[in-house]
N, CA, C and O atoms as CSV, one atom per row, in Angstrom:
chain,resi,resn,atom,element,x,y,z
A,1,UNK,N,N,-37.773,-4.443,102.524
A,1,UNK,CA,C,-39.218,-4.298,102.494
A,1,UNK,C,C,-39.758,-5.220,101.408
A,1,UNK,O,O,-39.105,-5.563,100.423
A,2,UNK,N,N,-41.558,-5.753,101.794
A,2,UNK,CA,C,-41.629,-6.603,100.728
A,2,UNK,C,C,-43.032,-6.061,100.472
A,2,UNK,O,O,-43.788,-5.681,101.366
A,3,UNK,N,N,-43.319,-6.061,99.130
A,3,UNK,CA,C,-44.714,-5.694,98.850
A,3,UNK,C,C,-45.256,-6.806,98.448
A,3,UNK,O,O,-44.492,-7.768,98.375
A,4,UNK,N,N,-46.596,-6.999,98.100
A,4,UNK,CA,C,-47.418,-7.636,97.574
A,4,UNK,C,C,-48.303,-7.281,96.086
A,4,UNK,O,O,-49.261,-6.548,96.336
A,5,UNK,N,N,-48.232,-7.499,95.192
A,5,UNK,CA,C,-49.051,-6.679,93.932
A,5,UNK,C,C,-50.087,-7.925,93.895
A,5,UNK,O,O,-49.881,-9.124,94.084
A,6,UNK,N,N,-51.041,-7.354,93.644
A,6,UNK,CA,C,-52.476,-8.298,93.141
A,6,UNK,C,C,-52.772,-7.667,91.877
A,6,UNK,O,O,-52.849,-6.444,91.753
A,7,UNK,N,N,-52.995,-8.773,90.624
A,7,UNK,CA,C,-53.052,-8.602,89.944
A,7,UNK,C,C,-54.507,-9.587,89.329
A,7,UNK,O,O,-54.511,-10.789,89.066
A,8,UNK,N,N,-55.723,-8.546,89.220
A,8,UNK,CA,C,-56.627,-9.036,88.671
A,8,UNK,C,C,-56.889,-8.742,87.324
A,8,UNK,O,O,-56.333,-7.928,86.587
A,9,UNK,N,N,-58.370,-9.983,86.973
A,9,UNK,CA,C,-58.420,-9.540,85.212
A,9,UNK,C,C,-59.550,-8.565,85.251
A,9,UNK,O,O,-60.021,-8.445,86.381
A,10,UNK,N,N,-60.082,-7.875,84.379
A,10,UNK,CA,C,-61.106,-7.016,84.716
A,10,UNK,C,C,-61.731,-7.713,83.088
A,10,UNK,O,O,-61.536,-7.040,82.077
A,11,UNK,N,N,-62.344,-8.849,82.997
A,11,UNK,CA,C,-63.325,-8.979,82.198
A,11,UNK,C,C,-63.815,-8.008,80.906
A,11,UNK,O,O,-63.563,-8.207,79.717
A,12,UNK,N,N,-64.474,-7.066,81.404
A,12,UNK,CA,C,-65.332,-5.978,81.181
A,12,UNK,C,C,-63.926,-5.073,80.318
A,12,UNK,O,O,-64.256,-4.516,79.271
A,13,UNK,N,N,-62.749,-4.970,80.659
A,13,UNK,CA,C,-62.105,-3.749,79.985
A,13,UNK,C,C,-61.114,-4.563,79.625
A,13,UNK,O,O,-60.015,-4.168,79.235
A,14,UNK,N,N,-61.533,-6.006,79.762
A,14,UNK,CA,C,-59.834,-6.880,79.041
A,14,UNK,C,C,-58.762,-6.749,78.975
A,14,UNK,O,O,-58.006,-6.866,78.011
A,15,UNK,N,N,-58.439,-6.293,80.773
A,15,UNK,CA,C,-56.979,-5.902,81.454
A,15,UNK,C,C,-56.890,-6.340,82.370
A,15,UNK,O,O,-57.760,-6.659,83.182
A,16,UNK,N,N,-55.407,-6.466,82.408
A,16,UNK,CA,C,-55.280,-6.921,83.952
A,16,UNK,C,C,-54.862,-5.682,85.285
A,16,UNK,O,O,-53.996,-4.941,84.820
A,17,UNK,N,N,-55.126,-5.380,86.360
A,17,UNK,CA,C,-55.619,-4.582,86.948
A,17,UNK,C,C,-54.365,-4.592,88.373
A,17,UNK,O,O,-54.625,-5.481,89.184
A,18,UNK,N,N,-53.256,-3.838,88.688
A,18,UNK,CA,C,-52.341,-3.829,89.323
A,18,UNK,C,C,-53.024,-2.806,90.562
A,18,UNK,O,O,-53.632,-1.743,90.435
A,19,UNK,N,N,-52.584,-3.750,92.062
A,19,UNK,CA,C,-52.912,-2.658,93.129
A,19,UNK,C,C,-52.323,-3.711,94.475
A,19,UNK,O,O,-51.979,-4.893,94.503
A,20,UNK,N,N,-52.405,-2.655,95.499
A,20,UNK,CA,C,-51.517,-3.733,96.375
A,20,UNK,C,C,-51.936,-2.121,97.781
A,20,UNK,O,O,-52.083,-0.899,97.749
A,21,UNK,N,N,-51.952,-3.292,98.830
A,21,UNK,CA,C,-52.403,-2.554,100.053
A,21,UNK,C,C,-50.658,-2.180,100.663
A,21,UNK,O,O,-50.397,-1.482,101.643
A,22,UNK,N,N,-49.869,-2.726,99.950
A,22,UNK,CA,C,-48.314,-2.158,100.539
A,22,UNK,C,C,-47.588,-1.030,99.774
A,22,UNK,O,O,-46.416,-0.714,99.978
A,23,UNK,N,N,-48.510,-0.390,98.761
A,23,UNK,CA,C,-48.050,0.347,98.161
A,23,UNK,C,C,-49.172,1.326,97.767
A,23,UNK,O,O,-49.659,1.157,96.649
A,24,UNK,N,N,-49.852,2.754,98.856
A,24,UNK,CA,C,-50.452,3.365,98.559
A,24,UNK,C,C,-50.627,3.836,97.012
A,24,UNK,O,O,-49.637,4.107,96.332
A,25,UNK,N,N,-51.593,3.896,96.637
A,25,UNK,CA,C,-52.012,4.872,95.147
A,25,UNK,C,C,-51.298,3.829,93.666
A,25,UNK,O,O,-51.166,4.116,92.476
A,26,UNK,N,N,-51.045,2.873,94.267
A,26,UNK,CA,C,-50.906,1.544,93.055
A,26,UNK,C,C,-51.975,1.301,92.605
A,26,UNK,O,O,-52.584,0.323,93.038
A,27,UNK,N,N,-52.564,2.160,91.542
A,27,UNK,CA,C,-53.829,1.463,90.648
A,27,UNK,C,C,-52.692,1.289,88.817
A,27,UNK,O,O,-51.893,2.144,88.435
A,28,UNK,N,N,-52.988,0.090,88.140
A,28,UNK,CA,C,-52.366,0.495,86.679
A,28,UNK,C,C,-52.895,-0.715,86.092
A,28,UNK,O,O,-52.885,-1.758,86.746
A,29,UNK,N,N,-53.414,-0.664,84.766
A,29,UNK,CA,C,-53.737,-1.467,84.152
A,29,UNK,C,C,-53.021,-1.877,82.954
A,29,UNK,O,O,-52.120,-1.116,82.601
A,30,UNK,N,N,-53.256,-3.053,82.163
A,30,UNK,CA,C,-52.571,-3.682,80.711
A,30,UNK,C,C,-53.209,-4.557,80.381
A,30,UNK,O,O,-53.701,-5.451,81.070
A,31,UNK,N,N,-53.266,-4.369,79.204
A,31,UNK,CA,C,-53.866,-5.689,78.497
A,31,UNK,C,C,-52.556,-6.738,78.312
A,31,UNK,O,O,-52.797,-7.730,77.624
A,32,UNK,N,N,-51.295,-6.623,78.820
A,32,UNK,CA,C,-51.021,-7.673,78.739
A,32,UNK,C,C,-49.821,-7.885,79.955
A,32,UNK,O,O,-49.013,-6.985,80.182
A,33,UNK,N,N,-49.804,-9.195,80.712
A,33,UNK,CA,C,-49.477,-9.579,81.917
A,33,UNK,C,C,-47.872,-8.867,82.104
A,33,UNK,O,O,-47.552,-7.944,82.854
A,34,UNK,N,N,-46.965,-9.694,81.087
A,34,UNK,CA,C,-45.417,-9.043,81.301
A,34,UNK,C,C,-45.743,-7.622,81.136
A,34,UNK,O,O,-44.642,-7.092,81.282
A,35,UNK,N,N,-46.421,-6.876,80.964
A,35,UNK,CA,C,-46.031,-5.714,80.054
A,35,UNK,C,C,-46.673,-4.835,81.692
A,35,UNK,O,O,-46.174,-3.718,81.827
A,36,UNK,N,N,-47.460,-5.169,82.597
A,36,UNK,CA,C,-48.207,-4.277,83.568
A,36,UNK,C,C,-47.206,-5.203,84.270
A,36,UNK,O,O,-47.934,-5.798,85.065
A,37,UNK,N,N,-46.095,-5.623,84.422
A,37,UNK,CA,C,-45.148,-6.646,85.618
A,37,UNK,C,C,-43.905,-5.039,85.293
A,37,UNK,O,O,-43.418,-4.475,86.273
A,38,UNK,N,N,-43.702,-4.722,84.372
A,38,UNK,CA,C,-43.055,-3.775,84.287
A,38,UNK,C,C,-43.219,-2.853,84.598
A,38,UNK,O,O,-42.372,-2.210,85.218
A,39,UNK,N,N,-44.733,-2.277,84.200
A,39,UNK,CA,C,-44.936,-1.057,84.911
A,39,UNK,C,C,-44.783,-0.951,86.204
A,39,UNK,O,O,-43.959,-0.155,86.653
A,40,UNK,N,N,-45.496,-1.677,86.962
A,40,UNK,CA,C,-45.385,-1.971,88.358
A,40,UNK,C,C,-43.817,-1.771,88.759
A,40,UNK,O,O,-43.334,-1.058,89.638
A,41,UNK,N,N,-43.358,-2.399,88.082
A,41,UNK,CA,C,-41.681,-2.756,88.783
A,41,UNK,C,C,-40.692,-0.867,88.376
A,41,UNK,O,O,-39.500,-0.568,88.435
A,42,UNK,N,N,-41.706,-0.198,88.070
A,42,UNK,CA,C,-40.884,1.314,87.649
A,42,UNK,C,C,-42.079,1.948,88.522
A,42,UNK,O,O,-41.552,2.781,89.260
A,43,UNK,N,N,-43.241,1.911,88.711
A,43,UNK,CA,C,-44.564,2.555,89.770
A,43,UNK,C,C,-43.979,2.184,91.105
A,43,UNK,O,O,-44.004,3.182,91.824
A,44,UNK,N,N,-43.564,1.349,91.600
A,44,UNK,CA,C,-43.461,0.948,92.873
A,44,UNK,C,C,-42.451,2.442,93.687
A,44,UNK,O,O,-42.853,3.254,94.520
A,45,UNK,N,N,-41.081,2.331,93.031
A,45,UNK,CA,C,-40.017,2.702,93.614
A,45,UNK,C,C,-40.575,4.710,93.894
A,45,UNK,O,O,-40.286,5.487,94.805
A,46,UNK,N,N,-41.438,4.898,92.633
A,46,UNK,CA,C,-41.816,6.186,92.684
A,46,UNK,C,C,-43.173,6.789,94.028
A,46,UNK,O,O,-43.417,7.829,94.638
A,47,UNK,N,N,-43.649,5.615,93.951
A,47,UNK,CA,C,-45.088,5.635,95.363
A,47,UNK,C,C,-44.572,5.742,96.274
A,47,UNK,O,O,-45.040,6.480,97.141
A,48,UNK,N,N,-43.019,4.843,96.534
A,48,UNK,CA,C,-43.087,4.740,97.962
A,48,UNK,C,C,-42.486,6.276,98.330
A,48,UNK,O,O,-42.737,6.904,99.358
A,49,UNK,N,N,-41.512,6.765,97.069
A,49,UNK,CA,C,-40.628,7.801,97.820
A,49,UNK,C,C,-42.031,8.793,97.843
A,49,UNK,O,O,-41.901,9.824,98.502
A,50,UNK,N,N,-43.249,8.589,97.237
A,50,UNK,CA,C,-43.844,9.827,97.106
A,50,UNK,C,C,-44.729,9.844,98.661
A,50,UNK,O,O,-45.301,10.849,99.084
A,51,UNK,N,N,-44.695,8.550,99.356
A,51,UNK,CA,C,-45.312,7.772,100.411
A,51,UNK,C,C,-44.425,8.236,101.546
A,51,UNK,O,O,-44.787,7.834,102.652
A,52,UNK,N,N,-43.218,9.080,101.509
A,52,UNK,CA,C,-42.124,8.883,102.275
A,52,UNK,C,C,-41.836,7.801,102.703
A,52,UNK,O,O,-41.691,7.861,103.924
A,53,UNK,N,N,-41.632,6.539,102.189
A,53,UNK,CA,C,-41.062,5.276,102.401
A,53,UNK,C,C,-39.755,4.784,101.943
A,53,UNK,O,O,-39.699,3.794,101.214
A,54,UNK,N,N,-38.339,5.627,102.455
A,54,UNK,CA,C,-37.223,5.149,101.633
A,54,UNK,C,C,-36.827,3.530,102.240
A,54,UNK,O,O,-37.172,3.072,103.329
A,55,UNK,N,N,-35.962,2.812,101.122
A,55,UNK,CA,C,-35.789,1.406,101.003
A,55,UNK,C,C,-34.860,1.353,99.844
A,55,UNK,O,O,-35.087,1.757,98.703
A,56,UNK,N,N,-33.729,0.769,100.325
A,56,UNK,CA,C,-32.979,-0.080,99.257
A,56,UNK,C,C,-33.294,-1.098,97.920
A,56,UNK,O,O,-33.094,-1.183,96.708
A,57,UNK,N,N,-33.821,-1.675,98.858
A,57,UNK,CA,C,-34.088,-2.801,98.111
A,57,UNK,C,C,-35.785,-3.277,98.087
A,57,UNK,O,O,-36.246,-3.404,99.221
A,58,UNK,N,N,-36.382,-3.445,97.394
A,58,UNK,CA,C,-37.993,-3.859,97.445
A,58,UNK,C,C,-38.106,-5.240,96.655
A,58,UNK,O,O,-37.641,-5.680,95.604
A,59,UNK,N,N,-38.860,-5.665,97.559
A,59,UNK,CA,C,-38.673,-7.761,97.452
A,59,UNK,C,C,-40.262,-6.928,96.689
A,59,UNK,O,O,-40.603,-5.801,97.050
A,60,UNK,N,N,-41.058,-7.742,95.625
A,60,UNK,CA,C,-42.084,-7.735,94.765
A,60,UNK,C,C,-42.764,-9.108,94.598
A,60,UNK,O,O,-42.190,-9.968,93.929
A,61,UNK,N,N,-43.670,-9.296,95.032
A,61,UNK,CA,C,-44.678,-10.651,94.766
A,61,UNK,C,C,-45.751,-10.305,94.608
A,61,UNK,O,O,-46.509,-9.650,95.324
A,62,UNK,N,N,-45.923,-10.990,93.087
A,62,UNK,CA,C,-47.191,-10.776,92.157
A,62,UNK,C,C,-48.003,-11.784,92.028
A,62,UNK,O,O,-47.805,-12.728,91.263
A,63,UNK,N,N,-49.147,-11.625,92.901
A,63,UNK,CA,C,-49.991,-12.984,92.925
A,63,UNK,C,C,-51.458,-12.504,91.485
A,63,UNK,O,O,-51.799,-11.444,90.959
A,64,UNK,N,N,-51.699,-13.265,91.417
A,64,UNK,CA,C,-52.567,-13.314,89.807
A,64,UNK,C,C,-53.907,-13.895,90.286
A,64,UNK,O,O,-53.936,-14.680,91.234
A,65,UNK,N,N,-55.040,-13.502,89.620
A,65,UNK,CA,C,-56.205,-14.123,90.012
A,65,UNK,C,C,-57.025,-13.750,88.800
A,65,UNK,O,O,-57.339,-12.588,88.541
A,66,UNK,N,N,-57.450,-15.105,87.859
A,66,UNK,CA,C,-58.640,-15.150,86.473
A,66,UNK,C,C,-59.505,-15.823,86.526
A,66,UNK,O,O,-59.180,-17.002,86.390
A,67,UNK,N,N,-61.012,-15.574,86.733
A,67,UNK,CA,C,-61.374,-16.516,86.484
A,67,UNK,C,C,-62.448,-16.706,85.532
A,67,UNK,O,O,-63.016,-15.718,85.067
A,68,UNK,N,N,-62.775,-17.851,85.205
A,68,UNK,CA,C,-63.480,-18.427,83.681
A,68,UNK,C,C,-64.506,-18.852,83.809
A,68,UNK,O,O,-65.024,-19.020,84.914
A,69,UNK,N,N,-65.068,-19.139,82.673
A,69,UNK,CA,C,-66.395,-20.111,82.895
A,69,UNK,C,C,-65.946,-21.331,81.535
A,69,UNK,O,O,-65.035,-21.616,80.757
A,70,UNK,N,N,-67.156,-21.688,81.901
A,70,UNK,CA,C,-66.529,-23.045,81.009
A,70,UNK,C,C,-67.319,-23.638,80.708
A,70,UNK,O,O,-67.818,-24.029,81.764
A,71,UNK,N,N,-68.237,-24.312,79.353
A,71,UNK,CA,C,-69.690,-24.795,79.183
A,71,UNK,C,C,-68.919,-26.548,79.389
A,71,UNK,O,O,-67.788,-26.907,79.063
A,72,UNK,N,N,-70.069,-27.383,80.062
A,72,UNK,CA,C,-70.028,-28.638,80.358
A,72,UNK,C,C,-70.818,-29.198,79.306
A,72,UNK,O,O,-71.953,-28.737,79.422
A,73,UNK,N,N,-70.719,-30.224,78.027
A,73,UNK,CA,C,-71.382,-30.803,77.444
A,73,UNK,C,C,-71.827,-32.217,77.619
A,73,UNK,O,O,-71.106,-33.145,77.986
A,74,UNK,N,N,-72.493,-32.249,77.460
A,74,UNK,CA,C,-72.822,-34.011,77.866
A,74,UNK,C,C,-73.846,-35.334,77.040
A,74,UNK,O,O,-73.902,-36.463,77.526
């Protein structure tokens, strides 16, 4: 089985924001990137059994999305 984690920044609470449509009730936040890659990677295995979804093995891809602003001087 392979999930997908999306991992956004939330501006406003200066975290990054873990959730994924392959893994019901995945909400978790961190202020810092490795540190919510972990949580996730110990949240996953517990959703699915709570999902009745047993699996050996779970393939994990963490796609990331920040975005900025940026003043142009001229």
């Amino acid at each position: 089985m392979s999930c997908r984690i999306d991992f956004t920044w939330d501006d406003e609470a200066a975290v990054w924001v873990a959730t994924s449509k392959d893994v019901p009730g995945l909400v978790l936040e961190s202020g810092s990137f490795d540190a919510l890659i972990e949580r996730v990677r110990y949240a996953v295995p517990e959703l699915l059994s709570l999902n009745q979804k047993q699996h050996n093995i779970v393939d994990l891809t963490f796609v990331s999305e920040r975005h900025d602003q940026v003043a142009i001087y001229g």
